[in-house]
Backbone atoms as SQL, in Angstrom:
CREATE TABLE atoms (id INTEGER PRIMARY KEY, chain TEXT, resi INTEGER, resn TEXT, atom TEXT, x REAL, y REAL, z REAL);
INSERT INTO atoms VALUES
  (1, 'A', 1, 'UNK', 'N', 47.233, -24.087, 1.458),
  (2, 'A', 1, 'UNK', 'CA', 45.845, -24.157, 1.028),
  (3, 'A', 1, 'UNK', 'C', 45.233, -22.770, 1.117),
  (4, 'A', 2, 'UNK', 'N', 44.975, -22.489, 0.054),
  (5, 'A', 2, 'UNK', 'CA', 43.810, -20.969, -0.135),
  (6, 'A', 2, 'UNK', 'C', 42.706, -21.416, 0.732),
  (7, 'A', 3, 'UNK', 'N', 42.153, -20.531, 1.664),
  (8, 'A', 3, 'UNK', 'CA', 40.681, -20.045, 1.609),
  (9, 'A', 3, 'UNK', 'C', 39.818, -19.865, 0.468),
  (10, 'A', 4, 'UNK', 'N', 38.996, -19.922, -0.013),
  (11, 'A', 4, 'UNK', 'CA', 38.424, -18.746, -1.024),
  (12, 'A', 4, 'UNK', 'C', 37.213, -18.362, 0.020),
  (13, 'A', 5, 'UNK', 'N', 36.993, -16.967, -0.746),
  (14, 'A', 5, 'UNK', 'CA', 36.270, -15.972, -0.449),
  (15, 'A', 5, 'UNK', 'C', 35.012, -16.059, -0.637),
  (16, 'A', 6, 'UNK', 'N', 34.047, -15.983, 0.648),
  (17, 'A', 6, 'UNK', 'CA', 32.395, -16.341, 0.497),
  (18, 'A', 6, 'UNK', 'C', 31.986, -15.396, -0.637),
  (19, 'A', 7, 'UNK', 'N', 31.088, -15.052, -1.060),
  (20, 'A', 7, 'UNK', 'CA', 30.771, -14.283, -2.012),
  (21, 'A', 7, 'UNK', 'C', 29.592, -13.791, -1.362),
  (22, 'A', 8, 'UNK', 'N', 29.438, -12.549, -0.992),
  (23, 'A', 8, 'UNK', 'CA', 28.206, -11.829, -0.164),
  (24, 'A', 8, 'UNK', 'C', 27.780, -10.710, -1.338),
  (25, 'A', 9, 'UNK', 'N', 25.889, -10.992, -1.143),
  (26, 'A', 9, 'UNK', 'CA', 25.214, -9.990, -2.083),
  (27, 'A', 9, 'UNK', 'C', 25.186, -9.104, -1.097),
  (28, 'A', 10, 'UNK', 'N', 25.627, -7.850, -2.289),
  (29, 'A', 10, 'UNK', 'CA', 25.192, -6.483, -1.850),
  (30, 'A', 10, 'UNK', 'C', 23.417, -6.916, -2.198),
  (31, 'A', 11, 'UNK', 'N', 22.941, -6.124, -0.616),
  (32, 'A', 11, 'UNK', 'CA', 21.721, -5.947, -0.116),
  (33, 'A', 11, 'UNK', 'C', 21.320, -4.543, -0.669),
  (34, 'A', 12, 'UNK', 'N', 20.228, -4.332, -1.538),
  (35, 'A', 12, 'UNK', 'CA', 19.984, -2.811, -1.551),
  (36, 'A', 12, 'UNK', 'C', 19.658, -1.953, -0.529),
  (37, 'A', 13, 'UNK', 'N', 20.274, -0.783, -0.396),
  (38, 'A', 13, 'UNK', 'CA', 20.120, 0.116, 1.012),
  (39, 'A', 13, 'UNK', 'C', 19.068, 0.627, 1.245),
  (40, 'A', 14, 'UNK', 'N', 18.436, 0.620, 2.673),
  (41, 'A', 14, 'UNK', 'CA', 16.954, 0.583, 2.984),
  (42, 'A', 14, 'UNK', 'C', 17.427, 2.368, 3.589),
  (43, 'A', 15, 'UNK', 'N', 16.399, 3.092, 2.816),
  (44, 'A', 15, 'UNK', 'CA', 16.321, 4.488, 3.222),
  (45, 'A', 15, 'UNK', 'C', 15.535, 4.756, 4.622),
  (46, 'A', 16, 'UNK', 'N', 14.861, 3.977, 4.786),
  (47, 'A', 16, 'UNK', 'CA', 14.104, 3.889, 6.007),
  (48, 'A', 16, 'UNK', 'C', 13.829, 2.260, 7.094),
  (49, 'A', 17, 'UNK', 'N', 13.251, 2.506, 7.935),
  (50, 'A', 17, 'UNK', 'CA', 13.592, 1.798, 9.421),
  (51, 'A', 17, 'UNK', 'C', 12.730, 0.459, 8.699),
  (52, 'A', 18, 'UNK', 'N', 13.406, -0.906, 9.036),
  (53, 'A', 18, 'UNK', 'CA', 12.693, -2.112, 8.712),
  (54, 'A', 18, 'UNK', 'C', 10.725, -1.995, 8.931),
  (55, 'A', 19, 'UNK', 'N', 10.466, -3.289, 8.337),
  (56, 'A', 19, 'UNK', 'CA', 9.276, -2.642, 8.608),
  (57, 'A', 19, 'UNK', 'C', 8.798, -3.265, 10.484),
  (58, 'A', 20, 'UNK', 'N', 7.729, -2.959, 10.962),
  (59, 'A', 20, 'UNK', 'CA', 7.393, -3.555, 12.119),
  (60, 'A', 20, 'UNK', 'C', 6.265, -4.402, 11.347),
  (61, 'A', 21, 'UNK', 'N', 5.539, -5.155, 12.727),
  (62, 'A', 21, 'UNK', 'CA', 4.432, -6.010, 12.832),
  (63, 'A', 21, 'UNK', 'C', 3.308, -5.099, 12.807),
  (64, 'A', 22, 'UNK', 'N', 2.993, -3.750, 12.945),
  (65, 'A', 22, 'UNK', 'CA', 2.306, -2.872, 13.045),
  (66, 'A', 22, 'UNK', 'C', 2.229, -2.014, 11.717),
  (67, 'A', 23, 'UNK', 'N', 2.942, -1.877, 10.934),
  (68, 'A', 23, 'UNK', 'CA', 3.141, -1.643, 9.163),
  (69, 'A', 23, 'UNK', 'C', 1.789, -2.419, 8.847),
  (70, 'A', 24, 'UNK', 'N', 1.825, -3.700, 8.919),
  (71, 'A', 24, 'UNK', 'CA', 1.216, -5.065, 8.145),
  (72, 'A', 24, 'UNK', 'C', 0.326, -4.636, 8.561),
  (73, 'A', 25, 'UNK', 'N', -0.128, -4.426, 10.203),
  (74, 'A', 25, 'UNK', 'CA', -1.455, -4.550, 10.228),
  (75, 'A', 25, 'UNK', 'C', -2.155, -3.272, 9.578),
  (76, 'A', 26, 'UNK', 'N', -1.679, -2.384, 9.901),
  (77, 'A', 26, 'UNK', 'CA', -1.728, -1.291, 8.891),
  (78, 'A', 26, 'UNK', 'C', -2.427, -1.387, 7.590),
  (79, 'A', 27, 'UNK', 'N', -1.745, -1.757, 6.770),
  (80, 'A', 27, 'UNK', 'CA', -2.148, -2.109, 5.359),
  (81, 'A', 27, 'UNK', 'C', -2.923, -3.761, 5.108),
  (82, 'A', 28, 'UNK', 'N', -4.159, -3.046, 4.453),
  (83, 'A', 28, 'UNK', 'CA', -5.345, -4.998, 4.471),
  (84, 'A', 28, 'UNK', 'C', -4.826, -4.826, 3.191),
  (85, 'A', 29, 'UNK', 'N', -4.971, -4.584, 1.958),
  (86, 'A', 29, 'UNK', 'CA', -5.064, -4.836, 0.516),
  (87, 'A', 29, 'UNK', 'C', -5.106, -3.971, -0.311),
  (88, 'A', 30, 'UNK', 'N', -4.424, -4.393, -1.774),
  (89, 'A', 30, 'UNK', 'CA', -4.296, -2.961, -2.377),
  (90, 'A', 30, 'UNK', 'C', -5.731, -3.492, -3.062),
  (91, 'A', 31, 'UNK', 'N', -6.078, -2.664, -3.762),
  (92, 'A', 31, 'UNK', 'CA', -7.551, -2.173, -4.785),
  (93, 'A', 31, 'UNK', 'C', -7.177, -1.915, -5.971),
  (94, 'A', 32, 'UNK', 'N', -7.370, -2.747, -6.609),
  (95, 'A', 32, 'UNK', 'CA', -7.155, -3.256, -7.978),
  (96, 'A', 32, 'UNK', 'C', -8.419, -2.717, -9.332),
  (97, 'A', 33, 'UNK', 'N', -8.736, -1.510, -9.783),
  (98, 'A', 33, 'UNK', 'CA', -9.473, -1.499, -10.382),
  (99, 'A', 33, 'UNK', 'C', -8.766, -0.799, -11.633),
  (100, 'A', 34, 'UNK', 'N', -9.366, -0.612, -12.961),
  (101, 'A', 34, 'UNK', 'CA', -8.717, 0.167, -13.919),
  (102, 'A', 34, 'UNK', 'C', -8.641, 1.566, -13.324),
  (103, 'A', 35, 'UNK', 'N', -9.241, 2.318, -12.708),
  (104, 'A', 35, 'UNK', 'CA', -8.769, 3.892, -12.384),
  (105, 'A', 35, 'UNK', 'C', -7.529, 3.702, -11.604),
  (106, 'A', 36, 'UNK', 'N', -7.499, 3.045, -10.775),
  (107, 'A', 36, 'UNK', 'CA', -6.347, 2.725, -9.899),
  (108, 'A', 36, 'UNK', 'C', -5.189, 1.946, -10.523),
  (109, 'A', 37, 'UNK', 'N', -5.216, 1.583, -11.929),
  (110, 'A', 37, 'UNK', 'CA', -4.156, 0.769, -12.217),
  (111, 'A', 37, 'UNK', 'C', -3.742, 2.209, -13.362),
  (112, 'A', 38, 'UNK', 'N', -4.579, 3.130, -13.765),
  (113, 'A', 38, 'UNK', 'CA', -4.455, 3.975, -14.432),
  (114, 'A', 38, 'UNK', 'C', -3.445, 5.492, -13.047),
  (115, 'A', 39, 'UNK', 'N', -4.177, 5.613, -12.584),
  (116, 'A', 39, 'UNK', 'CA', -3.334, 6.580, -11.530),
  (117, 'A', 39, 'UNK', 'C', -1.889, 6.011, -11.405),
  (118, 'A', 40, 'UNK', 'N', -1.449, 4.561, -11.278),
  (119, 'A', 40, 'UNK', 'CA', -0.524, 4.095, -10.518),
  (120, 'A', 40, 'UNK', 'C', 0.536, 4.362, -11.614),
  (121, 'A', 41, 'UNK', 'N', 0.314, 4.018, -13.251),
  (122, 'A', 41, 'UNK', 'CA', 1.285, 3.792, -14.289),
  (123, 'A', 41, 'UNK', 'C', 1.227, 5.675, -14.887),
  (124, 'A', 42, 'UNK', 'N', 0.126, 6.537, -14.468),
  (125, 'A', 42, 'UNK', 'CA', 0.279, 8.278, -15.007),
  (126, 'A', 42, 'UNK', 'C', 1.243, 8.744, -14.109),
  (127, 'A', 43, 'UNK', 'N', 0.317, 8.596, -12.409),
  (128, 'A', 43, 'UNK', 'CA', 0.478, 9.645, -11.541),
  (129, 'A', 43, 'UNK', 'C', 1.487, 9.075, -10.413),
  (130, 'A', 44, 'UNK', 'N', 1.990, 8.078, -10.533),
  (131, 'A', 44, 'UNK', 'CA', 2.806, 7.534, -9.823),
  (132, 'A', 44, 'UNK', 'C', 2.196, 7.206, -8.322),
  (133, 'A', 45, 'UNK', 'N', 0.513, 6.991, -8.236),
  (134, 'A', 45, 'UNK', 'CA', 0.139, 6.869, -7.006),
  (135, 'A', 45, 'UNK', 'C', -0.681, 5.337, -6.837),
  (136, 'A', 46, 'UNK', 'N', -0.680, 4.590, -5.596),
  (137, 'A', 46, 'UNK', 'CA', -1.096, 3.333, -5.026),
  (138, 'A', 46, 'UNK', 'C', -2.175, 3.622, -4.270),
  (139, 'A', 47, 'UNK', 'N', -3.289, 2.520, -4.723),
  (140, 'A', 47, 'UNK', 'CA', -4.957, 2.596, -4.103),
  (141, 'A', 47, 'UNK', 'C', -4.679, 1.203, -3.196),
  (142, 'A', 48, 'UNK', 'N', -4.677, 1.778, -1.847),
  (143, 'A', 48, 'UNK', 'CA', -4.865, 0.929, -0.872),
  (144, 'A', 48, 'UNK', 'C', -5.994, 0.955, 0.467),
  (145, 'A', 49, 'UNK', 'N', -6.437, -0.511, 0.521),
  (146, 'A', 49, 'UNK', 'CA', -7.152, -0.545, 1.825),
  (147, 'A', 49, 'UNK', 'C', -6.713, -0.954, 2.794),
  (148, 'A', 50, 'UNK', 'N', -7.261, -0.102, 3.575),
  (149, 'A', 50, 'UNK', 'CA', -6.727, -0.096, 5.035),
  (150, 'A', 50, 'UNK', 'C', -7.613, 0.387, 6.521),
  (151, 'A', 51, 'UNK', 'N', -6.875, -0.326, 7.095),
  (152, 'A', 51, 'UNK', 'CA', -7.512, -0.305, 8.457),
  (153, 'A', 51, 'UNK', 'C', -8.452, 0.764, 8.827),
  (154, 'A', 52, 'UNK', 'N', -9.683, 0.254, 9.342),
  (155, 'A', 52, 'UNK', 'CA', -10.806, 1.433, 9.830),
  (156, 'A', 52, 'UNK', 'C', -10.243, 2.547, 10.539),
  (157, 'A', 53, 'UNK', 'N', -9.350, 1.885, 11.423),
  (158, 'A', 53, 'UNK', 'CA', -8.598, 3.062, 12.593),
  (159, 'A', 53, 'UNK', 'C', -7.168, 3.695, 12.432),
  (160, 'A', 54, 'UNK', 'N', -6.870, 3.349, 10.934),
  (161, 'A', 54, 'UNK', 'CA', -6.150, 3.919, 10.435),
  (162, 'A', 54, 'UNK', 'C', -5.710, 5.385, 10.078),
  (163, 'A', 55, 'UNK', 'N', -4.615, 6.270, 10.459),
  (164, 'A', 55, 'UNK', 'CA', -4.561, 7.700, 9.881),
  (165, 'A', 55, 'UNK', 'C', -3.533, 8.197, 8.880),
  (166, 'A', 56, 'UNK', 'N', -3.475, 8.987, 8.183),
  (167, 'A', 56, 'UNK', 'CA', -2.737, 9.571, 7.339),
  (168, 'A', 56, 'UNK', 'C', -1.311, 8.931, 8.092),
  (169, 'A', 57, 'UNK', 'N', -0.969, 9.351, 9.123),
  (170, 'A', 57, 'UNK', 'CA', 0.630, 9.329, 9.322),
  (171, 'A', 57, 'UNK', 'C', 0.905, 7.636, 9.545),
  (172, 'A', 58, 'UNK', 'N', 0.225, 6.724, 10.329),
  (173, 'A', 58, 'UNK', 'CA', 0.693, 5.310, 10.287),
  (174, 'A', 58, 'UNK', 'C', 0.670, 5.000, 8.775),
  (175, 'A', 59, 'UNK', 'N', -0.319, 5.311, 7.650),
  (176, 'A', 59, 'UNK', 'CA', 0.073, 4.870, 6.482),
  (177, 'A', 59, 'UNK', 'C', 0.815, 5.220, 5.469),
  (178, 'A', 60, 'UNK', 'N', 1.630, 6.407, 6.352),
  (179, 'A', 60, 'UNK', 'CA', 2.689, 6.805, 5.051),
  (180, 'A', 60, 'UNK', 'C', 3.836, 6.510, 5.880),
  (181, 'A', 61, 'UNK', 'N', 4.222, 5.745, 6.983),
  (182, 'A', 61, 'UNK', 'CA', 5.391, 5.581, 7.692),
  (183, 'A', 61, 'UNK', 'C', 5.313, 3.388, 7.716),
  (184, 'A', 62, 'UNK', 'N', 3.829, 3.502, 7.012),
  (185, 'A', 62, 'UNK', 'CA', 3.683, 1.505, 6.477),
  (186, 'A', 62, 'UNK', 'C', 3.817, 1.520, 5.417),
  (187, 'A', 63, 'UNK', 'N', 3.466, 1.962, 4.582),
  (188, 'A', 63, 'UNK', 'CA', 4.115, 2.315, 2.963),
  (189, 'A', 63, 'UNK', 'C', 5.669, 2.676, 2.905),
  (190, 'A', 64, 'UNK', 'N', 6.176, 3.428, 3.458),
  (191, 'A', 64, 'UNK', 'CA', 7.615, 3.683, 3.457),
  (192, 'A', 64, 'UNK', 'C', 8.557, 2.730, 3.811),
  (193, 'A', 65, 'UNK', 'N', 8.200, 1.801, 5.183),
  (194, 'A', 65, 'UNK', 'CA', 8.883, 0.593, 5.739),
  (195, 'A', 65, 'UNK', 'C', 8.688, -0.232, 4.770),
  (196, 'A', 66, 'UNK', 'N', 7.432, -0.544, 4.333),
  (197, 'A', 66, 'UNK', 'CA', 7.242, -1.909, 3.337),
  (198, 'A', 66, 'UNK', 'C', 7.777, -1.821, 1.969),
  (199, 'A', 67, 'UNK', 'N', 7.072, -0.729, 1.618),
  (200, 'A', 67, 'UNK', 'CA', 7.691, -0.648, 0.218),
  (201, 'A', 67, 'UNK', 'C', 9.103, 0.018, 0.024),
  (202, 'A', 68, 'UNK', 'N', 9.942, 0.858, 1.312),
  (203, 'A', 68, 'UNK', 'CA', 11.497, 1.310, 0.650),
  (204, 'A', 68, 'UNK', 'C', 11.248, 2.326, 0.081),
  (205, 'A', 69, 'UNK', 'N', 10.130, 3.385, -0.204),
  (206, 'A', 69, 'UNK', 'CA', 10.301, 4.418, -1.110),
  (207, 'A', 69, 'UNK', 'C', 9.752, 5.183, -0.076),
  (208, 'A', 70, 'UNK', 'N', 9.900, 6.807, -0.610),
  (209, 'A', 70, 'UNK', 'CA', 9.216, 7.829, -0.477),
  (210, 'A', 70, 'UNK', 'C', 7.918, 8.591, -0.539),
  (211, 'A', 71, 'UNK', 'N', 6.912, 8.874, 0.420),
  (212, 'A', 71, 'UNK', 'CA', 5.641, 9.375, 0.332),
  (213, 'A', 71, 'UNK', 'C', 5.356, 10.422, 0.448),
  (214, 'A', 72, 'UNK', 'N', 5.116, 11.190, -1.134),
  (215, 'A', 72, 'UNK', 'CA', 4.576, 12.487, -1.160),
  (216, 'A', 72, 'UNK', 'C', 3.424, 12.543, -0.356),
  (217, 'A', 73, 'UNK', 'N', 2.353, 12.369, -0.497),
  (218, 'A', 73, 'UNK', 'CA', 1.378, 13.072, 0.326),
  (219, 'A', 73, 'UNK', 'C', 0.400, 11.093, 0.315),
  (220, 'A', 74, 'UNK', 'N', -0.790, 11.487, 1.410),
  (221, 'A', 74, 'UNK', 'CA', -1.664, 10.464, 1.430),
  (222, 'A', 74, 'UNK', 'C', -3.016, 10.943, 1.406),
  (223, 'A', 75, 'UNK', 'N', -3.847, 10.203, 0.568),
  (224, 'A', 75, 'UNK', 'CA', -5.434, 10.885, 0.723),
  (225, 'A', 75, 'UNK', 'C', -5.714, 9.699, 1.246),
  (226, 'A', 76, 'UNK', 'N', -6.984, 9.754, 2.649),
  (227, 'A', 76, 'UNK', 'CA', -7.947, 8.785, 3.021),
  (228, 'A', 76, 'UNK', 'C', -9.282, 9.719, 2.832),
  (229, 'A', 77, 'UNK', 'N', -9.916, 8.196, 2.084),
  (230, 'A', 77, 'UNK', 'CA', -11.489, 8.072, 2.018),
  (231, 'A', 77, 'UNK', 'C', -12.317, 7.543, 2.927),
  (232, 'A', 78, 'UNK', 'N', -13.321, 7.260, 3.657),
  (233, 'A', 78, 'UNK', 'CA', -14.335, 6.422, 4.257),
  (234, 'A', 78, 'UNK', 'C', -15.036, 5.991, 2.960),
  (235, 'A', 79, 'UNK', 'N', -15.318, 4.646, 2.335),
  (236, 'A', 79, 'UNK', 'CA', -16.306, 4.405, 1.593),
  (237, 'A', 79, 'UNK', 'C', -17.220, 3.990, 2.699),
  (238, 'A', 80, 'UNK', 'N', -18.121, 4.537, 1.872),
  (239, 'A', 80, 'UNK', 'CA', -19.661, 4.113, 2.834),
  (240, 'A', 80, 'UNK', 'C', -19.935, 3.067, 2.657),
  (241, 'A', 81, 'UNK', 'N', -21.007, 2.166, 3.414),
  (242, 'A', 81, 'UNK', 'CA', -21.753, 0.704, 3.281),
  (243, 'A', 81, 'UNK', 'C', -22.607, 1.202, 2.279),
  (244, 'A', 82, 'UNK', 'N', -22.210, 0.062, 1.455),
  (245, 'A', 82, 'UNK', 'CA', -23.910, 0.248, 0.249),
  (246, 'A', 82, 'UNK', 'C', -25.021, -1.104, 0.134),
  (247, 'A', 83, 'UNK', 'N', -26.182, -0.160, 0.431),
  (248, 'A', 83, 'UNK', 'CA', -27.084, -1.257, 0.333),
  (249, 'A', 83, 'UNK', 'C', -27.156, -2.029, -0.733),
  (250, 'A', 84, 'UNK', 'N', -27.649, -3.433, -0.285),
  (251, 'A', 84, 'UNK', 'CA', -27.833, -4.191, -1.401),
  (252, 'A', 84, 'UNK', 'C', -29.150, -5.519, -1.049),
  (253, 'A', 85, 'UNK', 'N', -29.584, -5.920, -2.352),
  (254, 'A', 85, 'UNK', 'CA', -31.434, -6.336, -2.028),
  (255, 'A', 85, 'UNK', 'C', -30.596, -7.828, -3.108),
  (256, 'A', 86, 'UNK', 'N', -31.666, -8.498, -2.107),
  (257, 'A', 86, 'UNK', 'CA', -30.934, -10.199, -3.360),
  (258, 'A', 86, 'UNK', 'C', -32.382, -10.690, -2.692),
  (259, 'A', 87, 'UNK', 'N', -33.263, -10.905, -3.857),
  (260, 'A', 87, 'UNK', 'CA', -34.882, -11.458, -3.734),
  (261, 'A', 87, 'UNK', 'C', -35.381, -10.681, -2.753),
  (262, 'A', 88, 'UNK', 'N', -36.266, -10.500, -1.748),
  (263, 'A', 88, 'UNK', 'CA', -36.878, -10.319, -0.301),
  (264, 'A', 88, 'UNK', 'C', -36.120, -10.299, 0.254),
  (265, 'A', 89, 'UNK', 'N', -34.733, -10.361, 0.386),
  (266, 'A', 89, 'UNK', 'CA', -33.846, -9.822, 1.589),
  (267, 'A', 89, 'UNK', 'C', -32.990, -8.489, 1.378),
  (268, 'A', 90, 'UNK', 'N', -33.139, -7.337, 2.231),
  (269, 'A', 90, 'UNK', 'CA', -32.722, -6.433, 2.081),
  (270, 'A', 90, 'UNK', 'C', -31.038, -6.525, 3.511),
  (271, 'A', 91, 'UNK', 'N', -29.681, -5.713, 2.520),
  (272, 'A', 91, 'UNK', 'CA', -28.587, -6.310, 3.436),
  (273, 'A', 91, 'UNK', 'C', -27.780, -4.989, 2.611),
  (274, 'A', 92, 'UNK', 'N', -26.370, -5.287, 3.273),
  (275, 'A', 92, 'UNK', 'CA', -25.319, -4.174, 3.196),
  (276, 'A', 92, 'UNK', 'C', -24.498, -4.385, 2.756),
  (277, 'A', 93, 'UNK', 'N', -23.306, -4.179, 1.765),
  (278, 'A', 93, 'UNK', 'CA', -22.063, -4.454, 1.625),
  (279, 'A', 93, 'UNK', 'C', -21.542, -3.518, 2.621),
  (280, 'A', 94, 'UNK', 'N', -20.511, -3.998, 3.388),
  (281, 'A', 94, 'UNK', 'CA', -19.413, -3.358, 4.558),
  (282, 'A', 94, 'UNK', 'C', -18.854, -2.484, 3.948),
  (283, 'A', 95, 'UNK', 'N', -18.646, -1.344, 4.797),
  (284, 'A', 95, 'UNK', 'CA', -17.615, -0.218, 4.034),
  (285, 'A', 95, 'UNK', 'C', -16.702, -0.341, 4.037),
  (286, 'A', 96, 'UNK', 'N', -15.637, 0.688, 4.006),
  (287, 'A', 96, 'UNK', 'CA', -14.488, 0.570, 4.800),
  (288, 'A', 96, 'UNK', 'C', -13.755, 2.121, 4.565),
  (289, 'A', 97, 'UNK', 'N', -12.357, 1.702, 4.645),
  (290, 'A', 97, 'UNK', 'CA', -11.362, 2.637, 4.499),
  (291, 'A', 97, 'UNK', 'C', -10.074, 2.639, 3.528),
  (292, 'A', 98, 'UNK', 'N', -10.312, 3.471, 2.778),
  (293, 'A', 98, 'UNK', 'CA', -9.727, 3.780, 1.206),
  (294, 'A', 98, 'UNK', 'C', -8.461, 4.517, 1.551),
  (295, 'A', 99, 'UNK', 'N', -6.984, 4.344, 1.034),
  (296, 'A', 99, 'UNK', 'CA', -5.821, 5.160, 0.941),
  (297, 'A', 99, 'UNK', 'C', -5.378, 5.830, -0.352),
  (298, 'A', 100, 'UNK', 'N', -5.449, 6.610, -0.797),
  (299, 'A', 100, 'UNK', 'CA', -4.786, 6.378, -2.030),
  (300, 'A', 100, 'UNK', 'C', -3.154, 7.452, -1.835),
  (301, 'A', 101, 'UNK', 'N', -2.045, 6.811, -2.026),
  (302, 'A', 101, 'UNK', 'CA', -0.551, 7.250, -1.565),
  (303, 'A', 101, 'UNK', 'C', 0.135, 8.024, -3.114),
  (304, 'A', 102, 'UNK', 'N', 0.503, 8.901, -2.755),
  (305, 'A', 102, 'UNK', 'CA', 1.384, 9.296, -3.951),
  (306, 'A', 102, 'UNK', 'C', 2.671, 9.137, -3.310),
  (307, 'A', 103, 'UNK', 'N', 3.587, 8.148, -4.437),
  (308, 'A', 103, 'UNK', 'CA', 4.644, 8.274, -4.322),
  (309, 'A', 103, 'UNK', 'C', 5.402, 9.113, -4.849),
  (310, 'A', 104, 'UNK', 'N', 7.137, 9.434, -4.488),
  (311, 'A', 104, 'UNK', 'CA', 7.503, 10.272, -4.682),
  (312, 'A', 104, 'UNK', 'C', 7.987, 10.272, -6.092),
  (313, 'A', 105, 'UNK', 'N', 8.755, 11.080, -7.260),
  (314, 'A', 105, 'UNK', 'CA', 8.634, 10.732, -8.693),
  (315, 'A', 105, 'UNK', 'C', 9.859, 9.530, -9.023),
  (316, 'A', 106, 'UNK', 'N', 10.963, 9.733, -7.732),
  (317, 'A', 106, 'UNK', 'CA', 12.470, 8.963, -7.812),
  (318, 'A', 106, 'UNK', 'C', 12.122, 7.361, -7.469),
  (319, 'A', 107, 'UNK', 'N', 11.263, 7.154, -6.931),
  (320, 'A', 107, 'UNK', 'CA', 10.636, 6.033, -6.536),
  (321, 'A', 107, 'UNK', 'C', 9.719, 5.170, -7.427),
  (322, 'A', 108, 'UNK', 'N', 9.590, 4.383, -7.852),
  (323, 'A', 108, 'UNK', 'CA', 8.500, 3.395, -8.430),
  (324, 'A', 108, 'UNK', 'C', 8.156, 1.826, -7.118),
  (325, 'A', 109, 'UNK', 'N', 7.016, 1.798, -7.820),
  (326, 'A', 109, 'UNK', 'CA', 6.954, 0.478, -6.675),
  (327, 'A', 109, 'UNK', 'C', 6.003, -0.491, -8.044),
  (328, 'A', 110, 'UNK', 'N', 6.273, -1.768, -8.413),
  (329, 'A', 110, 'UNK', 'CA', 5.492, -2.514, -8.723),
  (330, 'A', 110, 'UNK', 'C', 4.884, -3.849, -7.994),
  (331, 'A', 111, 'UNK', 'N', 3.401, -3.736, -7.581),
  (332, 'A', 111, 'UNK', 'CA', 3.167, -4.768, -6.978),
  (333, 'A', 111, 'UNK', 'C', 2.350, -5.478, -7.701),
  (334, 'A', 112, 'UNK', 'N', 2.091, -5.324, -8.980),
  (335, 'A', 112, 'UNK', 'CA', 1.065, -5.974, -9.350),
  (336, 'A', 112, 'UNK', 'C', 1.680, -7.082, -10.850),
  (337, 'A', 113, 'UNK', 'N', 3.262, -6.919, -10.529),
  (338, 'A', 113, 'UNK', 'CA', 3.734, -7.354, -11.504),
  (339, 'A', 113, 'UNK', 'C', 3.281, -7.473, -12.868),
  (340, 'A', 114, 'UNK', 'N', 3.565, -5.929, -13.556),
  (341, 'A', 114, 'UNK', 'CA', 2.978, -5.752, -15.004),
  (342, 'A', 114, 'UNK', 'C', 3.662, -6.181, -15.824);
């Protein structure tokens, strides 16, 4: 009686360290607007939000674990709170904290399934 042979997928090779539980918290949501869907398909770069206490280096070492690619450089923004008036009540939209990641050119990432 033959055995036969399990059949195992080649796994694509991870250039960098799995991700942690600390990646995730890292990254809240990407930001979905036409400038940002325009940067992502020219300039090869991802508009993400992220954590208030977030810095340049945790989000290019949570981008790298999660997504498998390479990070040229990272810009962070603070968006400010902007006021906002609805009848007699005067109130705030919450700010936050803006990423925007350039990836590297050998790399693509699609998350928005185009």
């Amino acid at each position: 009686m033959a055995r036969a042979k399990k059949e195992t997928k080649v796994v694509e090779e991870r250039k960098f360290a799995a991700p942690s539980i600390e990646s995730f918290d890292v990254l809240v949501a990407p930001i979905v607007t036409e400038k940002s869907m325009k940067a992502q398909q020219e300039q090869n770069k991802i508009t993400l939000k992220v954590k208030n206490t977030a810095n340049k280096t945790q989000v290019k070492i949570a981008v790298e674990q999660i997504f498998n690619v390479k990070v040229d450089d990272v810009k962070i923004i603070n968006v400010l709170p902007k006021a906002k008036r609805v009848g007699r009540y005067d109130g705030k939209v919450s700010g936050y904290k803006k990423a925007i990641v350039t990836i590297s050119p050998e790399d693509k990432i699609n998350m928005y399934n185009e």
